[in-house]
C-alpha positions in Angstrom: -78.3 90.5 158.0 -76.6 89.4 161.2 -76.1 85.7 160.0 -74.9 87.0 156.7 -72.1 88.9 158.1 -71.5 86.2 159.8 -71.0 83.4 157.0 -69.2 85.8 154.6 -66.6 86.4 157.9 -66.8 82.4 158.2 -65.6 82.3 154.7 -61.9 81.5 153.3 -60.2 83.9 150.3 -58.8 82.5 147.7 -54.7 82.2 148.7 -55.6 82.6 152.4 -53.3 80.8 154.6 -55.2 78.4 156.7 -53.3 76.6 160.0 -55.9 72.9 160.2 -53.1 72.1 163.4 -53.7 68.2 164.3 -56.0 68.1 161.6 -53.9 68.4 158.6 -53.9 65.2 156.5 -56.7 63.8 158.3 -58.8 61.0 156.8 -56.3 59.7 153.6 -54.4 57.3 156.3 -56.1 53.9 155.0 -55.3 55.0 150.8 -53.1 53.1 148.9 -52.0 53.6 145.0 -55.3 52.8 143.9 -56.0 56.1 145.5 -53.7 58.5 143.7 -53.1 58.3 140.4 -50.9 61.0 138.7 -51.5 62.5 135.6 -50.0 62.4 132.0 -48.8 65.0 129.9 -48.7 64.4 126.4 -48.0 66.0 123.1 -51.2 66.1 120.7 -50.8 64.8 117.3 -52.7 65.3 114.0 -54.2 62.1 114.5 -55.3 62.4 118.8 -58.6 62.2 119.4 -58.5 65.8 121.2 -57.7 66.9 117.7 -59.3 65.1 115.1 -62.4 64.1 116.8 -62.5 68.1 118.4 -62.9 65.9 121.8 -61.6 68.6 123.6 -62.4 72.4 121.9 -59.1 74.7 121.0 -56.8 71.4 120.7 -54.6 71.2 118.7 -51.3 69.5 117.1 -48.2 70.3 118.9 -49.8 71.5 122.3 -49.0 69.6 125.7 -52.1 67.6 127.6 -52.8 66.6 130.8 -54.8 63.7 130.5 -57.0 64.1 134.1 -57.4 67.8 133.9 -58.3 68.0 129.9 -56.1 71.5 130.2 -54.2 72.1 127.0 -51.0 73.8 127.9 -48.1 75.0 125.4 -45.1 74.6 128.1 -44.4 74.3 131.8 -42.0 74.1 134.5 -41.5 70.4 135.3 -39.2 69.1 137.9 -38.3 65.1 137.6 -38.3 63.4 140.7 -38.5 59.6 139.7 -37.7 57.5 135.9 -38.9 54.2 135.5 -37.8 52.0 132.4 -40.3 49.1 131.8 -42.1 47.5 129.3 -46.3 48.8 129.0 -49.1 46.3 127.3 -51.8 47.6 125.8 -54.6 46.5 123.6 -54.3 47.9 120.3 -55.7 51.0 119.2 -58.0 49.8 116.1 -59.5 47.1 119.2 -60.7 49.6 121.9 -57.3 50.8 123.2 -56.4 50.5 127.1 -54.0 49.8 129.3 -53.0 46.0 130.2 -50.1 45.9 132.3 -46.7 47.1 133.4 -43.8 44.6 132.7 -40.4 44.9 134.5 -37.5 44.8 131.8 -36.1 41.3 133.0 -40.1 40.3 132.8 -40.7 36.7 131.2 -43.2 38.0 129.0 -40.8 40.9 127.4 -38.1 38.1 126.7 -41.0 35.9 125.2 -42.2 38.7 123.1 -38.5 39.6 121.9 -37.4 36.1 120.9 -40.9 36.0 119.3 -41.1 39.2 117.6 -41.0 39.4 113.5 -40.7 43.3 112.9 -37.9 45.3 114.6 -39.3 47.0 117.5 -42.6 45.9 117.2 -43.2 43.1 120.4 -46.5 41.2 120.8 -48.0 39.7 124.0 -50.7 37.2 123.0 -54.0 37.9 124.7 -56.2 35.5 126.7 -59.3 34.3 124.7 -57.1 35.2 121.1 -55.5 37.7 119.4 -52.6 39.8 120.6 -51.5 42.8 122.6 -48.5 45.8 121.9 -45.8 45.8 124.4 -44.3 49.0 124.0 -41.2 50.0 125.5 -41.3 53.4 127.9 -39.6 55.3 130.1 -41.6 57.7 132.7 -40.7 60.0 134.1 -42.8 61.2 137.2 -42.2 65.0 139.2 -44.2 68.3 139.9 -45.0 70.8 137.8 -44.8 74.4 138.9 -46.7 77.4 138.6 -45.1 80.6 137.3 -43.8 81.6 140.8 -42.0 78.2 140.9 -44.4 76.5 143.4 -45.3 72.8 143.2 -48.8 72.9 141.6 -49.3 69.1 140.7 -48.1 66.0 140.4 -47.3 64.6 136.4 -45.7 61.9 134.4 -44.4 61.8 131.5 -44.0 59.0 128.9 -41.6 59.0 126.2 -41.9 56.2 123.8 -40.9 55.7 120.1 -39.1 58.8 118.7 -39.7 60.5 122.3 -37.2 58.2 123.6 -34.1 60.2 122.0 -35.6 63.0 123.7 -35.3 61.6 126.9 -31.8 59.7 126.5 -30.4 63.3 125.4 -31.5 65.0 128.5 -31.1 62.5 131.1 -27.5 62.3 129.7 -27.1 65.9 130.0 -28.1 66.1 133.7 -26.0 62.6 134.9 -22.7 64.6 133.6 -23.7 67.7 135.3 -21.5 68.2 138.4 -21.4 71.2 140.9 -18.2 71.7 143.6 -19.1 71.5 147.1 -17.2 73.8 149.7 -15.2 71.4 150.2 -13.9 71.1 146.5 -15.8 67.7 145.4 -17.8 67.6 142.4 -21.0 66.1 143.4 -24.3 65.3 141.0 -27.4 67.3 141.7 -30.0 64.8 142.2 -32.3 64.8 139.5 -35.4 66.5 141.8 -33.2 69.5 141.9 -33.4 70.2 138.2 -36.2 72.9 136.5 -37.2 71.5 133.1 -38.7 73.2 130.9 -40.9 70.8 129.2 -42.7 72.0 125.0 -42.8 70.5 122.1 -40.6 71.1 118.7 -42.3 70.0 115.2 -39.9 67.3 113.4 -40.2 65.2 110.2 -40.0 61.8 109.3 -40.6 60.0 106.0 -41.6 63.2 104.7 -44.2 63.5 107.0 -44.6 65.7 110.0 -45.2 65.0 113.9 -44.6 66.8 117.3 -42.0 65.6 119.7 -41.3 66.2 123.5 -38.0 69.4 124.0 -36.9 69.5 127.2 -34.5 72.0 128.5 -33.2 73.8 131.6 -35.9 76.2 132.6 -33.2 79.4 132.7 -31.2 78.4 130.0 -28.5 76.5 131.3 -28.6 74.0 134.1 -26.8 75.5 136.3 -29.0 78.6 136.5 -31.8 76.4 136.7 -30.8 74.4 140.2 -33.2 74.3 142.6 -32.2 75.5 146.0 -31.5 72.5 148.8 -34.3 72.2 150.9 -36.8 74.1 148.8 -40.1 73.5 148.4 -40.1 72.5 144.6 -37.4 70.7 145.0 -39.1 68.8 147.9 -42.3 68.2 146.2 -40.6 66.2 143.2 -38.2 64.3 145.9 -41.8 63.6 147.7 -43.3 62.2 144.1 -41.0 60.0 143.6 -41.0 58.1 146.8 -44.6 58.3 146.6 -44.5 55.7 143.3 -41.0 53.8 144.6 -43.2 52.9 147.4 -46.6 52.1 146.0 -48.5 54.8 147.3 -49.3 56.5 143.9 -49.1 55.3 140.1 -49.7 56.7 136.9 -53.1 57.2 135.7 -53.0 55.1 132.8 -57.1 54.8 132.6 -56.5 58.5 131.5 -55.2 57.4 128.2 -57.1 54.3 127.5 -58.7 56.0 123.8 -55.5 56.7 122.9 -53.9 53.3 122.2 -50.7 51.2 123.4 -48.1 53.9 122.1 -49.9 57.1 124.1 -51.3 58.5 120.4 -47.9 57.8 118.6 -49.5 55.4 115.5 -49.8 58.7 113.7 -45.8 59.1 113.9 -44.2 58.0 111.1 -41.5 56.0 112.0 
């Protein structure tokens, strides 16, 4: 009974603060981005393979994803730390799907592909031993996402591609005209890692057909309500994100999507 006292003593509660002192970090100092690879959050679609092939039980159109953790969730707190605009190759769906490469925007290969292309929008990357790859323009946008008490919980990304892109352009507008007064009088710009999003989805038509979309919105209502507090730790978690990828240390998890084809599970839009 004595060493069972003992070990139950010995063990840690859930939400128990633990102090590690020197310790604390300890044994990640050699990892690199091949290390750390932050997940996606996606929007299902009719055609997703969490959805039509029941890959994952309870999916279903319109909910978010995330793409390492298989958790289906229908909104969350999201605070952007970090956009990148580039250019992503992919082998094609209806070949296997999977992720290629990332292309830079001045790339080579993306003005190759443009002066090359035949359909509007569609660009092409010709693949080594024949045939050809998509080379589908993104933006990402990397941060934390919060629990409901508004602590960082996890790192995510999020791509918007296609019809997601209005989506994006929309709201990163709205939060580069956003200005608050300092004590001084200025108007300053938040920076972006001080924003709480609130990231769902929205059901919207094209062609006649139906598809889900990306809605993002300040988390109170209106932006100003929904600033993060200098210094906090939300705010200091997506700020910590995004250095993490400007500097190499951490990169989106793109084997995580590698069923879903080039366009993240878009071909079932109808554009």
């Amino acid at each position: 009974m004595a060493g069972k006292e003992v070990a139950e003593k010995k063990s840690t509660e859930v939400g128990q603060v633990i102090d590690y002192g020197e310790d604390a970090g300890a044994g990640f100092e050699n990892q690199s981005r091949e290390d750390i690879s932050i997940p996606f959050i996606t929007v299902l679609q009719a055609l997703s393979p969490q959805v039509s092939k029941e890959t994952v039980e309870g999916a279903k159109s319109g909910m978010l994803f995330n793409t390492v953790t298989e958790e289906l969730i229908d909104d969350v707190t999201f605070v952007p730390g970090y956009t990148e605009h580039v250019y992503v190759e992919w082998v094609p769906r209806k070949e296997g799907g999977g992720f290629v490469a990332l292309h830079q925007m001045d790339s080579p290969v993306v003005a190759k592909a443009k002066e090359e292309s035949e359909e509007f929008g569609k660009l092409k990357v010709d693949r080594e031993g024949g045939g050809q790859n998509d080379l589908v323009e993104t933006f990402y946008v990397y941060g934390s996402i919060l629990d409901e008490e508004d602590n960082p919980e996890s790192m995510a990304v999020i791509a918007f591609t296609s019809s997601k892109i209005k989506i994006y352009r929309k709201w990163n507008t709205s939060i580069r005209m956003f200005t608050v007064k300092t004590e001084d009088g200025r108007k300053v710009r938040p920076p972006m890692f001080a924003h709480r999003v609130k990231l769902g989805s929205q059901k919207e038509q094209a062609n006649g057909e139906e598809y889900f979309n990306f809605t993002l919105k300040p988390a109170n209502g209106k932006i100003k309500d929904s600033l993060l507090e200098p210094g906090c730790e939300a705010l200091e978690s997506a700020r910590s994100v995004g250095e993490m990828v400007k500097s190499g240390l951490a990169k989106a998890a793109h084997d995580s999507v590698d069923g879903e084809g080039g366009d993240n599970a878009d071909e079932d839009i109808p554009f």
